[in-house]
N, C-alpha and C positions, 0 to 999 in steps of 0.2 A: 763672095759677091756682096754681104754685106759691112766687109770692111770695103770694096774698091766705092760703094756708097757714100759710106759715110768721109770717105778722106775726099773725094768729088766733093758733098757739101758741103764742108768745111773749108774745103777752095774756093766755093762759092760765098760764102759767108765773106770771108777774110777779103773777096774781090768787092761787096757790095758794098760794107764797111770802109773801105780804100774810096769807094767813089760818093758814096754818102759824104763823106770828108771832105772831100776834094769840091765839092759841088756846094757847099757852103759858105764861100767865100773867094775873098785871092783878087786881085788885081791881071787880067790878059794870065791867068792861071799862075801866077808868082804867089806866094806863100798863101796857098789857097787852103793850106793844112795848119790849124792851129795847132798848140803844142798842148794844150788837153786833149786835142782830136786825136792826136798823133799818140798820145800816150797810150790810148785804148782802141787805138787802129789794129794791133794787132791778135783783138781780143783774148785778151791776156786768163779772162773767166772762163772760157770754153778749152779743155783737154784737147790736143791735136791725135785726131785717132790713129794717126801714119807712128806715133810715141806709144801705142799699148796693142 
């Protein structure tokens, strides 16, 4: 139960992070993603807990 938790939060995370980006910028949504953005969109600091 508290792994199906924590890999839900972490999908939440990773989807909030996606739209925090996205919603930053971009032209009619064309390269609305910088590539700093983008580099740490996938929250590379956070352990994915679906991996332990």
């Amino acid at each position: 139960m508290i792994r199906n938790f924590a890999n839900e939060f972490y999908k939440s995370l990773l989807e909030i992070a996606s739209e925090i980006a996205k919603s930053s910028g971009g032209l009619l949504g064309l390269n609305s993603v910088g590539d700093e953005e983008a580099e740490h969109m996938g929250l590379s600091m956070l352990k994915d807990p679906a991996k332990y």
